[in-house]
Backbone bond lengths (Angstrom), bond angles and torsions (degrees), N, CA, C in turn:
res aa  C-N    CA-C-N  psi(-1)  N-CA   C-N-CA  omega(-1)  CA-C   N-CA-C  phi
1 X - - - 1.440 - - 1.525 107.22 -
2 X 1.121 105.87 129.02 1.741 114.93 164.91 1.404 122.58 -104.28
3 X 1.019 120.55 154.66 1.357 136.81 -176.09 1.758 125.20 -144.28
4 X 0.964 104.76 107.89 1.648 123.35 -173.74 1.482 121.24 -117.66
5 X 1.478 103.16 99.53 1.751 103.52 175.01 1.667 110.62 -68.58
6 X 1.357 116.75 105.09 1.396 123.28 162.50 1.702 143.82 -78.30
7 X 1.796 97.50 -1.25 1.109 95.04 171.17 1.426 101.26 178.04
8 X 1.564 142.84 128.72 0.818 135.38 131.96 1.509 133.35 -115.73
9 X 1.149 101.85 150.99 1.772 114.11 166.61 1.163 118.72 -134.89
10 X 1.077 104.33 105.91 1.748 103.45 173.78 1.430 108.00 96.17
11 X 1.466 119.85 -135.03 1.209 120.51 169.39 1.817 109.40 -104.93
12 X 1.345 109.82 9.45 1.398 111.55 156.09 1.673 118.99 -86.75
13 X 1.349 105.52 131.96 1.710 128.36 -172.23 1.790 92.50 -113.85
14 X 1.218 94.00 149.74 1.490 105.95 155.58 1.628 98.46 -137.81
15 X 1.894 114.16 158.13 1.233 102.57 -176.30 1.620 93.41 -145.58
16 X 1.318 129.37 143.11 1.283 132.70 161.18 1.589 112.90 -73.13
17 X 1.349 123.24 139.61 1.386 110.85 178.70 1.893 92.83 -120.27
18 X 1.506 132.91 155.53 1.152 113.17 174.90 1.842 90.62 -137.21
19 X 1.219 126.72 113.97 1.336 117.68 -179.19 2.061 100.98 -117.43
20 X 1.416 106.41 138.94 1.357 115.54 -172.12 1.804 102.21 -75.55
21 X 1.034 113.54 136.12 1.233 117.61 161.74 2.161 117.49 -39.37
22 X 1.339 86.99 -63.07 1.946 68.55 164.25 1.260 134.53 -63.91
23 X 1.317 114.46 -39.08 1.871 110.36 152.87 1.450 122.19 -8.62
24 X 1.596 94.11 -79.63 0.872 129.41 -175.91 1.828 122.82 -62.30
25 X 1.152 108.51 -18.44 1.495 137.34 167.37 1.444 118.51 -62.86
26 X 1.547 97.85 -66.08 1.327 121.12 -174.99 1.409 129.72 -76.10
27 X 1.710 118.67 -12.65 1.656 143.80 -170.07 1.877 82.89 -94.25
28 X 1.427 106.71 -42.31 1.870 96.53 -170.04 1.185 111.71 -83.05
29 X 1.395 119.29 -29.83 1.936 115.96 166.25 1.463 105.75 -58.00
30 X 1.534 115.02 -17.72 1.837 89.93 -147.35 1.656 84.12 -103.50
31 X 1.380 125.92 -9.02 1.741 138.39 -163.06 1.809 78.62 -94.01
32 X 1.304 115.90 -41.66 1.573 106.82 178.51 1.279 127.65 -44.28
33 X 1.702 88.50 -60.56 1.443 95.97 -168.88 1.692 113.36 -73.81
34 X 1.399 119.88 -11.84 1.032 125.25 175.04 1.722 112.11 -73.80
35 X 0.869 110.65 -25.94 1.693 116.21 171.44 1.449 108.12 -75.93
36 X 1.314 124.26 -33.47 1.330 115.05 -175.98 1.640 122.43 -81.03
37 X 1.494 103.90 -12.07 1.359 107.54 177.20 1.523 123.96 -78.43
């Protein structure tokens, strides 16, 4: 996972988030298999 502050002013932030498809793959198999037990 990446993370990129793109802008602030003030106490407003903006942030890029960049998450890989297998990350993101592999957190929902493992939330799976945790439901099935």
């Amino acid at each position: 996972m990446q993370l990129t502050q793109t802008n602030v002013d003030g106490l407003n932030h903006e942030y890029a988030i960049v998450v890989s498809a297998a990350e993101v793959g592999d957190r929902i198999s493992n939330r799976l298999k945790e439901l099935q037990q």
